[in-house]
KEGURO-831161 format. One record per residue (C-alpha): z, x, y. Coordinates in steps of 0.5 Angstrom, whole numbers. Each point is the difference from the previous one (the first is absolute). Example, Ala and Ser with C-alpha at 12.3 -4.5 7.8 and 13.67 -1.06 7.14 Angstrom:
<tormars>
[tormar [16 25 -9]]
[tormar [-2 2 7]]
</tormars>
This chain:
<tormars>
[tormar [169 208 273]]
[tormar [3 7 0]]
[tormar [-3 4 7]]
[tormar [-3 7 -4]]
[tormar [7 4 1]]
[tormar [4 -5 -2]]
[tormar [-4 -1 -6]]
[tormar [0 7 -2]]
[tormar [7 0 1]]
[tormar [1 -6 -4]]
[tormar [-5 3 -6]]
[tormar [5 6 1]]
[tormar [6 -4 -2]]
[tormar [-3 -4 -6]]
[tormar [-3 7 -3]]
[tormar [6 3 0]]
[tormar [5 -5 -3]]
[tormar [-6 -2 -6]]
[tormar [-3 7 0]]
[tormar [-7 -2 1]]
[tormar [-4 0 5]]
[tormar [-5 -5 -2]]
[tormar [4 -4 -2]]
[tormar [4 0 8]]
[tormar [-7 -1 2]]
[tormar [-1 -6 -4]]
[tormar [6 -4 1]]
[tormar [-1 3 7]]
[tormar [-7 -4 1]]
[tormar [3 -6 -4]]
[tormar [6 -1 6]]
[tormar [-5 1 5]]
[tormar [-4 -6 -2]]
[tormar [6 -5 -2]]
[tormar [3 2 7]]
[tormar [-5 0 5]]
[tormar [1 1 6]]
[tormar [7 1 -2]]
[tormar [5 7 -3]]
[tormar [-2 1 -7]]
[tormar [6 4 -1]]
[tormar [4 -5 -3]]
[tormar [-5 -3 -4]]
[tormar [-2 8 -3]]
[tormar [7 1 -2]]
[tormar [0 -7 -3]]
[tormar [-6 2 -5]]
[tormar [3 7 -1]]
[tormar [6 -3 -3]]
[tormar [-3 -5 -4]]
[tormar [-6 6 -3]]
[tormar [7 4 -1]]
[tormar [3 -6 -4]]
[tormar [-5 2 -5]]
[tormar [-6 -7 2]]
[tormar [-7 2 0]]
[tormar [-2 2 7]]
[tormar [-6 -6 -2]]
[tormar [5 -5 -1]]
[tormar [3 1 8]]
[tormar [-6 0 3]]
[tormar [-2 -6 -3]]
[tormar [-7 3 0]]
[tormar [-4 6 -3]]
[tormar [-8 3 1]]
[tormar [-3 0 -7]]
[tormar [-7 3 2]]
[tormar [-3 -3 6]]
[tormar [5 -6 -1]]
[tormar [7 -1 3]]
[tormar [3 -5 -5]]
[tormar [5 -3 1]]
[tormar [6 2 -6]]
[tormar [7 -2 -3]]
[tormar [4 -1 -6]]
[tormar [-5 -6 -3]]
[tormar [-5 6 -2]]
[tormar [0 8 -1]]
[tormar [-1 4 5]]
[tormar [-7 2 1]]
[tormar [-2 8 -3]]
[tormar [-5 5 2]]
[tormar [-1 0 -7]]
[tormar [-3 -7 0]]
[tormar [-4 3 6]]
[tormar [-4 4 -5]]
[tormar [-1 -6 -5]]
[tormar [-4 -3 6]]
[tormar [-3 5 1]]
[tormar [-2 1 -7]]
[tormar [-3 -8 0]]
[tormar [-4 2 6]]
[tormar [-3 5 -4]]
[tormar [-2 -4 -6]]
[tormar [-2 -5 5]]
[tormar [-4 4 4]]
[tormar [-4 2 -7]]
[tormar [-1 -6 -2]]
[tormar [-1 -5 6]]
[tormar [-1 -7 -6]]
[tormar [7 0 1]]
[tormar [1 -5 4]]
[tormar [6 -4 -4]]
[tormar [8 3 -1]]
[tormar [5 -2 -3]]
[tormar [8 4 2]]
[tormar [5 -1 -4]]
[tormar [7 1 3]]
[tormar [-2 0 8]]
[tormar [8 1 3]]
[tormar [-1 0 7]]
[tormar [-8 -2 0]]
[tormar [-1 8 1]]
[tormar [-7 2 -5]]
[tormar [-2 -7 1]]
[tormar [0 0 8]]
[tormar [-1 8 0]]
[tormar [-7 -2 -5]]
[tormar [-2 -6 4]]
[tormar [1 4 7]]
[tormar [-5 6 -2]]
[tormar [-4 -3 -4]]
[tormar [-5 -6 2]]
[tormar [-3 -5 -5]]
[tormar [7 0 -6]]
[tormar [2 -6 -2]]
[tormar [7 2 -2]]
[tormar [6 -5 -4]]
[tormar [6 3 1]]
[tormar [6 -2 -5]]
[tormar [7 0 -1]]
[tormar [5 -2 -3]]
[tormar [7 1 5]]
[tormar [-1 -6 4]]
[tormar [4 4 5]]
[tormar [-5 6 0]]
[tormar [-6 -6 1]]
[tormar [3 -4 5]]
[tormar [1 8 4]]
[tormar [-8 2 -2]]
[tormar [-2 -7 3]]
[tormar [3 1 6]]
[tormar [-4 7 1]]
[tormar [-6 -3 -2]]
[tormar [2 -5 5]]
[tormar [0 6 6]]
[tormar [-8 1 -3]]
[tormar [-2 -5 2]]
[tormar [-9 3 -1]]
[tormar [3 0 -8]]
[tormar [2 -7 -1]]
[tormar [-6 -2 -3]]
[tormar [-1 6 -4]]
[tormar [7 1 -3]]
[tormar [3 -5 -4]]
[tormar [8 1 -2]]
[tormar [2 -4 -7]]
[tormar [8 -1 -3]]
[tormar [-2 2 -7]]
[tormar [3 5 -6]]
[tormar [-6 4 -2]]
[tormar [-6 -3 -1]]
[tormar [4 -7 -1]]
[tormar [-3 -4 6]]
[tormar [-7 2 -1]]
[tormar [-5 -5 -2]]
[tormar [-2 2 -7]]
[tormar [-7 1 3]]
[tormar [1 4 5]]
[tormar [-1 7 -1]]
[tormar [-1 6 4]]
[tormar [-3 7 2]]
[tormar [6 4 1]]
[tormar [6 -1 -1]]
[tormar [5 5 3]]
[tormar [8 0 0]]
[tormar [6 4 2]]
[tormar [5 -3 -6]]
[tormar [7 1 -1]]
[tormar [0 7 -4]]
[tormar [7 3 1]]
[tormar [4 0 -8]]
[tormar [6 -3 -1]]
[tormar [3 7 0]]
[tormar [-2 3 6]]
[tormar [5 2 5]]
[tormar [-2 -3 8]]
[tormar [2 2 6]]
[tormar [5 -4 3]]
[tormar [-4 -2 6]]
[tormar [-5 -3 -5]]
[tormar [5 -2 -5]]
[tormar [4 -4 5]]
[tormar [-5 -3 5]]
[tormar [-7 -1 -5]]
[tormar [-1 -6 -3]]
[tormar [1 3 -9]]
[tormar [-5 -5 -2]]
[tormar [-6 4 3]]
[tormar [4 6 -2]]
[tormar [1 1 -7]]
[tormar [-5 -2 -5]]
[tormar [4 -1 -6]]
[tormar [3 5 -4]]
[tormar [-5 5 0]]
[tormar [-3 -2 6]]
[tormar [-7 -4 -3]]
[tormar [3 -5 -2]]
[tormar [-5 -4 6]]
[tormar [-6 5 0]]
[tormar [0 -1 -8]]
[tormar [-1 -7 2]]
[tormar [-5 0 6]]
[tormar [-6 5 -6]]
[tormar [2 -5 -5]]
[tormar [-2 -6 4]]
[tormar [-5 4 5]]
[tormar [-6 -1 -5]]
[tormar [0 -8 2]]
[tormar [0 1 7]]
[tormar [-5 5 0]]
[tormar [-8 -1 2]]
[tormar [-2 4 -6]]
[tormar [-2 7 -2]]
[tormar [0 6 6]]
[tormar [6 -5 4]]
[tormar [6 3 1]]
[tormar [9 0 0]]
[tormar [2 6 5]]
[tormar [8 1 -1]]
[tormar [5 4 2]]
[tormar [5 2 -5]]
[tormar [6 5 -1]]
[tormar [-1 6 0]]
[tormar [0 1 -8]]
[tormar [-4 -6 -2]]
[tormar [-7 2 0]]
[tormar [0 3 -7]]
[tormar [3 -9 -2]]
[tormar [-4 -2 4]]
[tormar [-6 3 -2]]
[tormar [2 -2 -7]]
[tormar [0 -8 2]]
[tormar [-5 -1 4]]
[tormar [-5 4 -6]]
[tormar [3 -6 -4]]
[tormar [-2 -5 3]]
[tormar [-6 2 1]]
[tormar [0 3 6]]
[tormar [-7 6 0]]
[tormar [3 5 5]]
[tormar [7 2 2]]
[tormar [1 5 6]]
[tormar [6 2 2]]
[tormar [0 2 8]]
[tormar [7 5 4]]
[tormar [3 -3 6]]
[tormar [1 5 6]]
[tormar [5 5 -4]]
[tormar [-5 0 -6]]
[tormar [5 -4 -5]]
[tormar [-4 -5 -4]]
[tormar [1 -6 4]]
[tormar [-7 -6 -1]]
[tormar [-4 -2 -6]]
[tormar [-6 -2 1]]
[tormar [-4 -4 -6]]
[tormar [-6 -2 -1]]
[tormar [-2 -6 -5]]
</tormars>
């Protein structure tokens, strides 16, 4: 590991060829731990010539912090984002209110982050976490696998939507971070190149995937006061609303993120 002098100097170096202090400090603290006891230098140059070829800082390291998680991270699934974060964080909040929720389903789960973030800081839940990229379970199993007091709590299932549920079985909440990005919407090439599309893009007007979940999520549903908690695009509160009062849906929040950009809904049946 870098001698504190030496550690700076090398900080110095990354922030000045990538422009960023905080991200020197974290390629920095990255080499330092995959070379202990070594020179970090070569590695540290090696992760910035990788961020600067355009690959998500999430994908070199292999790994990223996802509330009091550190999850590992890959191509198979989306990078965890602050936003979801904060759909957790709304979850919590229902939960904390209502504490006969005891039962959820996650629909989606990518790397395992809202089930695992739910199961870690919340007691009592049993939660069924889907999927329907074997790639993006196998890497969310493999997260469970490293928390091993939630194995008995957390359940990861291949399915497509509600497909591998048992008809029967129903819930107390339902909550998802589907694809919502529309056909037509330009990404940022370091998204566009690396993320996997099919946890992207929701079909042409990006509800393909929620109009589905509303559609269906009345089945799985234990009954009145339950709730659907999603993240959405930006500009699809208005449709969302619309569909989940078709369906028969009594009450339709819908929550900003951070930036104050409409960015969850949260539906109660």
């Amino acid at each position: 590991m870098a001698c504190g002098s030496a550690e700076s100097e090398l900080v110095r170096k990354i922030s000045a060829l990538l422009g960023s202090q905080q991200l020197a400090q974290w390629i920095v603290a990255e080499a330092n731990d995959r070379e202990r006891g070594g020179s970090p230098e070569k590695v540290a140059f090696e992760i910035a010539d990788r961020y600067i070829a355009g690959e998500p800082l999430q994908y070199i390291f292999g790994h990223w912090s996802f509330r009091t998680l550190e999850l590992k991270c890959d191509s198979r699934a989306l990078i965890p984002r602050p936003e979801t974060e904060l759909l957790v964080e709304l979850v919590k909040s229902e939960i904390a209110s209502n504490p006969a929720i005891k039962k959820v389903l996650e629909i989606g789960t990518g790397t395992g982050a809202i089930a695992l973030a739910l199961g870690t800081e919340l007691s009592g839940l049993y939660i069924i976490a889907t999927e329907v990229s074997s790639a993006a379970l196998e890497l969310a199993r493999e997260n469970l696998a490293a928390q091993e007091n939630l194995l008995s709590e957390v359940e990861m299932v291949f399915s497509d939507l509600f497909s591998s549920l048992s008809r029967h079985e129903t819930f107390d909440l339902i909550v998802s971070n589907p694809p919502y990005v529309s056909g037509s919407t330009p990404l940022d090439p370091i998204v566009a190149n690396f993320e996997p599309h099919t946890a992207l893009f929701g079909g042409e007007d990006g509800l393909s995937v929620i109009r589905e979940i509303i559609r269906a999520a009345p089945e799985k549903l234990k009954g009145p006061g339950s709730h659907v908690m999603i993240e959405i695009g930006e500009s699809h509160g208005p449709e969302v609303t619309g569909m989940a009062t078709h369906n028969g849906f009594s009450h339709v929040r819908i929550l900003p993120d951070l930036s104050g950009r409409d960015r969850f809904a949260d539906l109660v049946y």
